[in-house]
Structures are given as C-alpha cells and as structure tokens.
N, C-alpha and C positions, 0 to 999 in steps of 0.2 A: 504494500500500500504506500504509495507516493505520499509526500507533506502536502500536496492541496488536500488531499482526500480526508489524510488526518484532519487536519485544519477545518477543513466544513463539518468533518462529523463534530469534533470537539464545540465548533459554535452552533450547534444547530440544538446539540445536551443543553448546554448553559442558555437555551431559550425555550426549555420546553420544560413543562411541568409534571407530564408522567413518569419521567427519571428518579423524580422522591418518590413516589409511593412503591415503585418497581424495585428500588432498593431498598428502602422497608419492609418490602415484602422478603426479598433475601437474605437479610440480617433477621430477618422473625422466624427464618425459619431455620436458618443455620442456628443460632443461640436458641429456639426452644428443642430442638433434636438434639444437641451439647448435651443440655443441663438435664434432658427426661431421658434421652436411651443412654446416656452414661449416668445416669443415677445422682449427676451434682443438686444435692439440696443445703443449701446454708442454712437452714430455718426459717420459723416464720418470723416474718420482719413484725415487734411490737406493733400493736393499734391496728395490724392485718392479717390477724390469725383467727380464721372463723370455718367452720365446719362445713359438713358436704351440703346440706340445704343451705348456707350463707354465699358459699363457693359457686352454686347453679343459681344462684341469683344474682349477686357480683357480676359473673359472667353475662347473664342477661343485658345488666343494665351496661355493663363497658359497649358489648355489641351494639346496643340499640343506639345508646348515646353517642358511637363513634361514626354509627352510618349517617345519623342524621347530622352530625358537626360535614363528614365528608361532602353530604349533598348540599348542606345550607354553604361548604366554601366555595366547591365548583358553580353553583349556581349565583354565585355572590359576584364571583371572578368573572362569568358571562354578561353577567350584567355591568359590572365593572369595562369589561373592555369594550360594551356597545356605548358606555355614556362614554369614555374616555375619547374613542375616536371619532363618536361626534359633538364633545364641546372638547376637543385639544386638538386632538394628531393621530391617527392611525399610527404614526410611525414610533408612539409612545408602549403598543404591545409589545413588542419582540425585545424593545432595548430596558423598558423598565417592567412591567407590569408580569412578565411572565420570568423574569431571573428575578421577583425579589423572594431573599432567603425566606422572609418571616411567611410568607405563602407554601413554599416549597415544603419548610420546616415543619408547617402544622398540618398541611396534608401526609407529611412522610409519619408522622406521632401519631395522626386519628388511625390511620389501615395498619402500624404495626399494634399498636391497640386493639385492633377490631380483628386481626389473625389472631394473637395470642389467648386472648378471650374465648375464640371457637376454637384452639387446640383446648383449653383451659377446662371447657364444657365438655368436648368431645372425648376426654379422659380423663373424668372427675372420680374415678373411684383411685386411680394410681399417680395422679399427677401430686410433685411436691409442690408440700406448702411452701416454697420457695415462689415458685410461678405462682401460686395462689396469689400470694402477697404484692407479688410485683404488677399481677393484673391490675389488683385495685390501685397501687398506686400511680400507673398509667392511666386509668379513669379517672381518678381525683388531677393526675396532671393535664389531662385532655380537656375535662372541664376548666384547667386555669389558662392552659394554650387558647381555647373556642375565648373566652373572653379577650385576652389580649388580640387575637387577630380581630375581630370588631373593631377595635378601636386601630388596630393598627390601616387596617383598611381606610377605614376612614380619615385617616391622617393620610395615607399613602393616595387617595385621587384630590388631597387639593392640589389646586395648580401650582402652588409655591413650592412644594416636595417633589412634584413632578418634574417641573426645569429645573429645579436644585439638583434633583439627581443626576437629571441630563446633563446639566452644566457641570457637574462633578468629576461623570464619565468624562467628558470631553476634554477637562483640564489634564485628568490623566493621558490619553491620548496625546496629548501637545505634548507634556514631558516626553513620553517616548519617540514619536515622530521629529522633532526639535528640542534635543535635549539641551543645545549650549545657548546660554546668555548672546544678546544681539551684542556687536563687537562695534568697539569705538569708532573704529577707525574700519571699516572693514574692508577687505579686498575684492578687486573688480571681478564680477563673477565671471567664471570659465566659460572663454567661446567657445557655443558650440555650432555654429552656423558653418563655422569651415571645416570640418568632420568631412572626412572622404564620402561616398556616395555609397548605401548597402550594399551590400552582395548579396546580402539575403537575406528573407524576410520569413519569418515564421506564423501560420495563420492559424486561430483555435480552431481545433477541428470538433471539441464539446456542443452541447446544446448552447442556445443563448442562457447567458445571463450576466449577474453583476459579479466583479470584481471586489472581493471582499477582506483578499490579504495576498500580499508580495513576500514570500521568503528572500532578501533582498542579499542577507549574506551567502548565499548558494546562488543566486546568478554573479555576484561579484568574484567567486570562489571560480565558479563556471568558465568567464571570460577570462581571468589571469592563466589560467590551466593551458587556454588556447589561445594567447596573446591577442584578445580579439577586446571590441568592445560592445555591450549589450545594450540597446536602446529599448526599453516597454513601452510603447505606444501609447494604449488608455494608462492612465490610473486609477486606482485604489475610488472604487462609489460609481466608475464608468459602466454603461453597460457593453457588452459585446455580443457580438450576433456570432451564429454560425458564420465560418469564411472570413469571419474580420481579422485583419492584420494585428497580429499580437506581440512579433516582436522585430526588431532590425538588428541584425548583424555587421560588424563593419571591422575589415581587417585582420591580421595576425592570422590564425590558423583556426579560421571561423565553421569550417565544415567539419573540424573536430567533435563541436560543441553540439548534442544530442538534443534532437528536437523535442523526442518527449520528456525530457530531463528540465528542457526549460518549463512545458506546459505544466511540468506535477508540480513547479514552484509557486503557481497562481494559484490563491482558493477562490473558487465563485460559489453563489449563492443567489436566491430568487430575490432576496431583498437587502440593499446597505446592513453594514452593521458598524458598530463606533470603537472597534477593537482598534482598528490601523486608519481609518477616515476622517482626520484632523478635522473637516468641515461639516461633517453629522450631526454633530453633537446644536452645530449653529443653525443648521439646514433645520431641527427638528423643531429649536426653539421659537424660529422664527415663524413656523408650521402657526406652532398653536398662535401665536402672536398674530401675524392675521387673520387667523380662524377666527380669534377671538372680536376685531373688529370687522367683521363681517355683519351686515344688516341682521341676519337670524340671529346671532350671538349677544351683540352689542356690548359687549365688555372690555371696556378699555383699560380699567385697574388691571385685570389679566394682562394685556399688554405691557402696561408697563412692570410688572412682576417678569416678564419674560424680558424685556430691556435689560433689569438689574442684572438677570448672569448673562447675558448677551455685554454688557458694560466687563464685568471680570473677565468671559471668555477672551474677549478683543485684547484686552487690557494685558492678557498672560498673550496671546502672540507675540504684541506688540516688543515686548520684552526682549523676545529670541530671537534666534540666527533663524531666519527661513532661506536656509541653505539653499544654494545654487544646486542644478539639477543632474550638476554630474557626480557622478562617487566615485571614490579608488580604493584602490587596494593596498593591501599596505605598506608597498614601494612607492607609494604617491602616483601610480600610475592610474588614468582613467578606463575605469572598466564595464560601468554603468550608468544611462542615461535613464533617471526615475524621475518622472514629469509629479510635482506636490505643488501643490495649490501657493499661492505667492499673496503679500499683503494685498494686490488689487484685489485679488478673491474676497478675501476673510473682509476688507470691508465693502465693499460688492454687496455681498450676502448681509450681510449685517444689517444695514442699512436701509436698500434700492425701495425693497418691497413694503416693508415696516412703512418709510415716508411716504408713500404710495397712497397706502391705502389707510394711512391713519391720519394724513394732513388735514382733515376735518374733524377732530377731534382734539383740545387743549391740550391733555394729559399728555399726551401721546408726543405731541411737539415739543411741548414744554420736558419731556424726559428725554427725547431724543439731542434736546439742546446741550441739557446737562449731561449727559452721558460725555457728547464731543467735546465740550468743556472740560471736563475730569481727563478724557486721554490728552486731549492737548498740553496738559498741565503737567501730566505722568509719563508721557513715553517720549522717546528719544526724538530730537530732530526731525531725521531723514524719517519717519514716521507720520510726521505733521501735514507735510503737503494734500494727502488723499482728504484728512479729516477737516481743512481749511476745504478744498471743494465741495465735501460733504453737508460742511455748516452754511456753503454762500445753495446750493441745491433745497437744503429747508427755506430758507429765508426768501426765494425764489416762490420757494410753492405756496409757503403761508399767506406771502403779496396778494398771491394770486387767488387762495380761499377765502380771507377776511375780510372783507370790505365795510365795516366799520373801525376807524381807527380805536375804539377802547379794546376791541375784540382783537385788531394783532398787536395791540403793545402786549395786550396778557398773553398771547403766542409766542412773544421772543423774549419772555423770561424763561430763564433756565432753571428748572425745578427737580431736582431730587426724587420728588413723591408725585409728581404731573401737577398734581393741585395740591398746593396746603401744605409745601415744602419750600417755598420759596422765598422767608424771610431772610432779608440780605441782597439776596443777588440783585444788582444793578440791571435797569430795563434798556435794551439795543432799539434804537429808533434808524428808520435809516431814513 
C-alpha cells in the first residue's frame, strides 16, 4: 500500500464516527473473554456487590439506558449537522462536527456498556462479580457521560466554538506549512520562469478528485536520486480530473524517476481537508461569514464572530516566511517546484467576499475596518501594501452604499465589536 492510500484511509478514520463504537466493540470483547474464560475476578468492587436478581436487573437497566443514550446521540448528531450546514457551512461536518472527541468518546462508552451488560445477563449464573461490578459502574458513568454530552453539544454548534475550532485547526496548519518567522530582510525569491522546458509530464490516471496531501519529502528525495527536478502542477485543495496533468519533469536523469512512485505520493479525497491546506481553514470561515449575511440568515454578529479569527488567522500568516515555491534538497540544490498559496491569496480570500456582500450592513464595515487597522499596526512593512488597497476598496464601497452623510461617518469608524466597541477610535471623513 502506497503513502497516498495510507494517507486517505488514515483521514477518512479521523472523520468518521463508526470507528469508536467498532473499537469499543473490540476492546468489550477482548477484556470480557480475559477476565470470564480465564477466571480473573478481583472482587466485588464496594457499593457494587448485589446478587443474581440485582445482577439481571442492573443488566437490564445498563442495556436499556445505553441504547436509548446511543439513539438520542446519533439522532442528536443528524440533526446537529442539518442545522449546522444550513445556518454555517457544510464544510463544518467533516472538519469539526464529526472528529470531535467528546462525541466519539460517549458513543465508544454507551455500546461498550451496552455489550458488557448483554454478556453480563447472558451468563449471570457464572459471570464474576468482578464484571458485575464494573457493569454498574459503566451505567452510573454512562448516565454522567449522557449529561455532559448535552451540554457539550450545545456549546459545540454555537458559532463562536465552531470558527474557534476552525481557526485553531488552521493556525496549526500554518505552523507546519510555514514554519519560519517572515525575514527582515528577505531574499529575492528563486527564478523560476527560466527553468529548461519539461521533458515530461506525468498525468493522474485515478478517478477525479481533490488533492488532499503532498508527501513533499519523497518527491524531493525522488528528484535528487535522478538529478532531475519535480514540478506539481495543482496544489494541495485543487481538484483534478481524470487525464489532468499532474506533474512536470525537467532535467538530470528524469526517466529514472517512476511514474507511479510519484502518483502514491498524492493523497486525494472527495472533499478538502485542513491537514496540509493553509487556506481551508479561511475558505470555511469565510463560508459561514457570508452564509450568515445572507437575506435568509441575516446575522451579522455571526459575521463578525467569524472576522475575529479570520483577524488572528491573517495576523499569524502575516508573520511568516510564505516561502518561494521552489525546495531543495539538502545540497541546496533545487528539486521541487510546490505551487502554496502567496499573501495575495490569504488576503484575497479574507477579504473580496466578506466586503461584498456585507457592505450594507454597519457591523460588518465597521469590523472589517478595525481588523485592517490592527494588521496595519502589527505586521511587517512589505505586508502593508495589499491591506492599504484593501482599506481605500471598503471606503470605495461604503461611498457608494450610504448616502446619508450621518450613516457613512458611522461606516468609517473602526470598531472592535461592529457596534458598541468603538469608544476612542477617531472618525475618517474623506
């Protein structure tokens, strides 16, 4: 099995939620066959020592109370992901809603509770009081797990935990993808425009889909072996068709380098994910952002709840090296050309759409303002130029919505909170 194969199966586990109970179910059964057909009984555990009619009623109630905790989650979690992806983001299922632990955790608790209970009944004249004991205290814990997930649920679909997470993930992401501090002084990035002409081009020959991870040190490993250099075409969130050009070859002893050695380097997948996709994380937030000022929705606090990590995500780019696009190997020779997303992106996206479509609305300008205010003031120079176009592009559009003068002077305050955050900030008139 190739590293893409791994790689999709490993991300397809960490977003799906039958995984806990299917391990639960292995772990109940390998520990109750241990402890019963090898004879291990510790005793009964204090306050859980009760006899064979307490024991077949125990049992009773763990089963009953563990199927109906199991139906009230899954049914909870359906209904969870129909509101979430129509008041946020579809794209909040896969990345949050179905990897979180506390979910996983209390369904893996209710079904190894609910097996142990029906070995517990199904051999109540020999089973030890060892598992006696431990059934009940798996019921007494399943009812304190069923409480917590209530509430955790409910904390886990406001909007504010939802892009908090997102934005969590995605700051991780940035560390890895750009791990070094943006450089004072930094050097003129590596031309690549004068690069010889391919010799050869490698095409997916998989089904369509999306580009979901680059094992990037095995093509760089790849190309030094055969003194060649590697170009990847799409990048990491692109999709590809069948037939689509997947990679360029250029130089050195290029026909060395094994074609399907490149392809098992790719993982795809039918939909992004935020493991290796520096711009996910900002693509999702911005999702619910103007989902949220949308006519059906009309929530503009939403909006600006999704600005504030949208303001941190920008804010931790801005920081870094968004490294030129070519890599070397560790003779400082150039080996690989990996196309990643560049500051016009990250504020591109930030940005275009947000202004768009929330220029009729205070909040929303007013936060937009202060956010570009705050990086202006925090990130490096050569940084500034995009976020000075950015702010004369608001100031442009608000002219152009308000037409009462008391209405855009309170537009071109810069507010923190969109409304009711603004004491201090000085008003721009132009």
């Amino acid at each position: 099995m190739n590293w893409s194969r791994r790689y999709a199966i490993r991300s397809y586990l960490r977003s799906t939620v039958w995984t806990a109970p299917v391990i639960a179910l292995v772990l109940e059964q390998i520990t109750f066959r241990v402890a019963y057909f090898h004879g291990i009984d510790f005793g009964g555990i204090p306050g859980f020592v009760i006899g064979k009619s307490g024991t077949i009623a125990l049992a009773d109630y763990v089963i009953g109370s563990s199927i109906s905790f199991i139906v009230f989650t899954f049914s909870s979690l359906i209904v969870a992901i129909q509101v979430a992806s129509g008041q946020l983001s579809p794209r909040i299922i896969a990345t949050t809603l179905l990897r979180d632990r506390g979910i996983r955790g209390s369904v893996a608790l209710f079904v190894y509770a609910l097996l142990l209970a029906i070995a517990v009944k199904t051999r109540i004249d020999t089973i030890p009081r060892f598992l006696t004991s431990v059934t009940g205290i798996l019921g007494l814990l399943s009812v304190i797990v069923f409480m917590f997930l209530i509430d955790h649920a409910a904390r886990l679909l406001r909007p504010v935990n939802i892009v908090g997470r997102v934005a969590q993930q995605g700051l991780q992401v940035l560390e890895e993808v750009y791990p070094n501090p943006i450089a004072t002084s930094p050097a003129p990035p590596r031309d690549l425009k004068n690069l010889t002409d391919a010799t050869r081009i490698v095409f997916h020959e998989d089904r369509s889909a999306i580009i979901i991870a680059v094992n990037v040190n095995a093509l760089i490993s790849s190309a030094a072996k055969a003194d060649a250099v590697v170009e990847m075409i799409p990048r990491v969130g692109d999709f590809v068709a069948t037939g689509d050009p997947l990679f360029r070859l250029r130089g050195g002893r290029e026909k060395e380098i094994d074609e399907r050695f490149l392809r098992g380097q790719v993982a795809f997948g039918r939909e992004r994910t935020i493991e290796q996709d520096s711009t996910f994380a900002f693509r999702v937030i911005v999702d619910i952002a103007i989902k949220a000022l949308s006519p059906a929705i009309n929530d503009p606090t939403t909006a600006v709840i999704a600005i504030d990590q949208l303001q941190r995500l920008l804010r931790s780019v801005g920081r870094r090296d968004l490294r030129d696009e070519g890599m070397l190997d560790n003779q400082g020779q150039l080996r690989l050309i990996f196309h990643t997303p560049n500051w016009n992106d990250f504020v591109d996206l930030t940005f275009s759409e947000i202004r768009m479509y929330g220029t009729t609305n205070l909040q929303v300008v007013r936060r937009l303002r202060s956010m570009i205010r705050e990086l202006l003031q925090n990130l490096p120079e050569r940084r500034r130029e995009l976020l000075h176009g950015e702010l004369d592009l608001l100031d442009r559009s608000i002219a152009r919505v308000y037409v009462l003068p008391e209405d855009l002077t309170r537009a071109r305050i810069a507010d923190s909170q969109g409304l009711g955050g603004a004491s201090g900030n000085a008003v721009e008139l132009s």
